[in-house]
N, C-alpha and C positions, 0 to 999 in steps of 0.2 A: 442303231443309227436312225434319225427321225428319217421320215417319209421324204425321200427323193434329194436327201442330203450330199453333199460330192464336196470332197477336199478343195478348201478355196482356190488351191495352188493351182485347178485345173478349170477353173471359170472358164477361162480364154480360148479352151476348145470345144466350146458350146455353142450351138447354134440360137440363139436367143430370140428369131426372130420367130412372129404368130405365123398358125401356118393360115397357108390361103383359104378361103370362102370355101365353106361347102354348100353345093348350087342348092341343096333343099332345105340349108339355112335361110338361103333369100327367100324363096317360096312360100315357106312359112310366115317369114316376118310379113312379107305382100301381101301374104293372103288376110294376115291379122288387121294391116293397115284396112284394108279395102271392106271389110268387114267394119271397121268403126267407125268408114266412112260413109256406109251405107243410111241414108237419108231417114230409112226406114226405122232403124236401129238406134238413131240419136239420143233417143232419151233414156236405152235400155244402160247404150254404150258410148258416151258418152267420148270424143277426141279428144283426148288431151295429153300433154308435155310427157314424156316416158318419165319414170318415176325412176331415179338415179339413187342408192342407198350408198353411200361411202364410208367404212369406219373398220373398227378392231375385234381381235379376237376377245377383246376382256376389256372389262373399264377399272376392276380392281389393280391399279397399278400406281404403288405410291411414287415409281420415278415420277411419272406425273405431274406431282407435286411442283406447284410453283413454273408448269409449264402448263398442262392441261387445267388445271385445278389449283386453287389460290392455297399457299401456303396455309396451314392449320385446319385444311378442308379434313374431319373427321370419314372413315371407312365408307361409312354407314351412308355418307353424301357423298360416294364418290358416283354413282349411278347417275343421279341428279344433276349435277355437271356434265358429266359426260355427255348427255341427252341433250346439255346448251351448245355445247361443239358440233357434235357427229348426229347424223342423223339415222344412224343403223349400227347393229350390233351383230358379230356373229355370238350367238349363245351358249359359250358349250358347256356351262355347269349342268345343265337338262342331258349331257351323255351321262352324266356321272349317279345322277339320281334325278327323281319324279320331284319335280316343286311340290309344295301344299299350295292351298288356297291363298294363305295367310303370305306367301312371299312370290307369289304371280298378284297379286293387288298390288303389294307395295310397288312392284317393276310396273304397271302399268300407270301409278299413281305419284309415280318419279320423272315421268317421261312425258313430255308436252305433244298433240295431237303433230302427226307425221312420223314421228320417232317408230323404226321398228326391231323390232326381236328376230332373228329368224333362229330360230329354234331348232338342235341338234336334237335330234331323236336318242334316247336313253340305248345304253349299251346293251344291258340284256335282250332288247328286241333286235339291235342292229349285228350285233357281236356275239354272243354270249350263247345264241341257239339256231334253230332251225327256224328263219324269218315271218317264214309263213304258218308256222304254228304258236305264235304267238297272241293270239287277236284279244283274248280278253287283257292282256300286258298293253296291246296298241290300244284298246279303247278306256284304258285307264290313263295311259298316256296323253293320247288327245282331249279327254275329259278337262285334264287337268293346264292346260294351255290353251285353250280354248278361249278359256276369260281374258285376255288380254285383248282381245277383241281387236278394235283397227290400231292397235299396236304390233297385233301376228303380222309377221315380214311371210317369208318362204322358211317352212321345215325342213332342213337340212338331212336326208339320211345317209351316214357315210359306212360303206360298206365296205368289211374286212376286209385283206388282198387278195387273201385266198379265196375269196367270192367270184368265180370264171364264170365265164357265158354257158356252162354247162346248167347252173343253177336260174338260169333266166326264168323259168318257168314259176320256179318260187317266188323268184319277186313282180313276176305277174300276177300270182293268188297275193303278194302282199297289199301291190298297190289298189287290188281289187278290195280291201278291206277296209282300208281309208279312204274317211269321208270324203267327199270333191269339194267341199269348203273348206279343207285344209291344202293349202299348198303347198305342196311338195315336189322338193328341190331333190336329183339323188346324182351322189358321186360313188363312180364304180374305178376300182387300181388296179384289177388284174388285166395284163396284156392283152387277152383274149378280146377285150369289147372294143379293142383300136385296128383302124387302119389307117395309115398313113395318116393320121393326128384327124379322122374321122371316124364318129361311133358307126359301129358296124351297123347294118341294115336290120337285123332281129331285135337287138338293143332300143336302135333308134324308133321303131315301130311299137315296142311294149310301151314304152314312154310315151309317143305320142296318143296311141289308142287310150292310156287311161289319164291324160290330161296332166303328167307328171312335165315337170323341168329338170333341168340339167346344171350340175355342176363343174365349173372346168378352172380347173387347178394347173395352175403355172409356178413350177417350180423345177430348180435347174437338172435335178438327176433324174428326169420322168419325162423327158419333152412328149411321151404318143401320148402321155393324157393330158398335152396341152390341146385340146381338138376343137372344132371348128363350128359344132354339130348341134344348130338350137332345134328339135322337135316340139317348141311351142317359143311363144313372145318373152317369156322372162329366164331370169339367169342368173345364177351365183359365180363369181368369182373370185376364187380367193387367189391370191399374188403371195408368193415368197417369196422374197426378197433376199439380198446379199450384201445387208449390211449399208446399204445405200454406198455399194462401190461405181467402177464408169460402168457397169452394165444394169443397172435397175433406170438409172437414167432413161437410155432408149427403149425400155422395155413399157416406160412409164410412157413415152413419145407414141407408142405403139395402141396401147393398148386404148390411149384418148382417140386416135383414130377410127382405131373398128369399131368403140362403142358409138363413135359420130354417125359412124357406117350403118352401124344396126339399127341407131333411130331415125335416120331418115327412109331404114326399108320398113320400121314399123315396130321397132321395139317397146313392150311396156312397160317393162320393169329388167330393173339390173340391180343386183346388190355386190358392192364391189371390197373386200375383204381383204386389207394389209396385216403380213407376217413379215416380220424380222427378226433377227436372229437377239438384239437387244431390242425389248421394248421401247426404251426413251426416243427411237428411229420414226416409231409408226406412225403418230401423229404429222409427221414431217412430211414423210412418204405420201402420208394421203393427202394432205394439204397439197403437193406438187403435182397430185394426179386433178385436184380439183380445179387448180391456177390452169393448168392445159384444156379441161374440158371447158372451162367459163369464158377462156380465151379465145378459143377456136370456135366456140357454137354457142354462145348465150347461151350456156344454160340455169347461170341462174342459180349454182350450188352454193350455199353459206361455206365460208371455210372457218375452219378453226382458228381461234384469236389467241394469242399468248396471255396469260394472265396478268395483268396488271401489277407489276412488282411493289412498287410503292401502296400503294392498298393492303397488298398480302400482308407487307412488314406489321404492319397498324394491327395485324391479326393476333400476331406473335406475343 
């Protein structure tokens, strides 16, 4: 069964709503505001608009076609489109294997200045072994993603389930490994790093001392690691969804909130990641998470256009 999947039949006994503010979320965010406000600091860090990413797990998707992408759009230019829609990608073909040079150019040479990658960390280092024994696999890794330069979003590392709070230690020698110009994002699934839908205090502390971010996964058969818990300014979020039934709806209502929430306490960055269960959904999904945030806060986010059908046909 995929990760935190639950019989539709039993939606209706979910609790669906975000849980509340963890008080050293705010503190954080404050202290990052008051920090980029400082007069002193202007030209290092400069105040500006939180940097809002919204988009999909993949852009190889021929449903697509003739919605996202103009009918007769070949494979090879699906990247390219996609890059004119969405403004962020979650990346996961980098779990699967280490790019070459030759197809991290072309990704960064497909994609107009703003556009970002945030990049899954390769299985053998996250999955496969002992985390922290890994380091010359991590610095072949980060070698090799590096070149995308202000295309790099946040690096993703998603860690098995069987990964407990016992093992925290390792992934403090890991995060100790990785360079601080790489940012990185980490999501943890085992029960142990939750309480009450906030990361435990030893969790939250490793993470903040090495400058890592947080990933928080909303999906319906896992609610404790929907949590609450930012130990720095930016965040991955990725959303599953259910089909775009009457409960993603208010889920969507929700979640345009708290991010309204988090930037006016001082949020940087948010890369915000739609799953559902049929692809042809996503694009939908996120466009109605976009129409809420633009609505309620200027902010300002491009949404995705439908493709011009008449045009497409001329392709044909």
């Amino acid at each position: 069964m995929e990760f935190g999947k639950v019989d539709p039949r039993n939606l209706g006994q979910i609790d669906f709503r975000l849980p509340d503010e963890d008080p050293r979320t705010i503190s954080t965010l404050r202290a990052s505001r008051e920090l980029r406000l400082r007069p002193d600091l202007h030209r290092v860090l400069p105040v500006t608009q939180t940097r809002i990413g919204v988009g999909a797990p993949a852009w190889a998707v021929k449903e697509w076609l003739g919605q996202v992408y103009p009918l007769g759009t070949a494979p090879r230019d699906f990247l390219s489109h996609y890059a004119r829609q969405f403004n962020s990608i979650e990346l996961n073909s980098t779990h699967y294997g280490i790019p070459n040079e030759e197809t991290v150019t072309r990704w960064r040479e497909s994609t107009p200045s703003g556009f970002k990658f945030n990049v899954k960390f390769f299985q053998n280092i996250s999955h496969h072994a002992a985390l922290d024994e890994n380091a010359a696999l991590v610095r072949q890794f980060v070698s090799a993603i590096l070149p995308l330069e202000d295309r790099l979003g946040l690096c993703f590392l998603q860690l098995p389930p069987h990964f407990d709070l016992g093992s925290l230690p390792r992934l403090a020698r890991f995060l100790g490994q990785v360079p601080r110009e790489l940012p990185l994002a980490v999501e943890v699934r085992h029960p142990s790093f939750f309480s009450e839908n906030r990361l435990v205090p030893a969790y939250y502390d490793v993470l903040a001392d090495h400058g890592a971010h947080v990933v928080i996964t909303d999906v319906s058969g896992r609610r404790d690691v929907l949590h609450s818990s930012l130990p720095s300014s930016r965040a991955i979020v990725r959303f599953i969804g259910n089909g775009l039934d009457q409960f993603d709806e208010p889920r969507l209502d929700e979640w345009s909130s708290r991010l309204r929430s988090w930037m006016h306490m001082g949020l940087e960055q948010v890369e915000f990641f739609v799953h559902e269960p049929e692809d042809i959904l996503v694009p939908d999904v996120a466009g109605r998470l976009i129409d809420r945030l633009n609505h309620a806060g200027a902010v300002g986010l491009t949404r995705w256009q439908p493709t011009d059908v008449e045009s497409q046909l001329k392709l044909l």
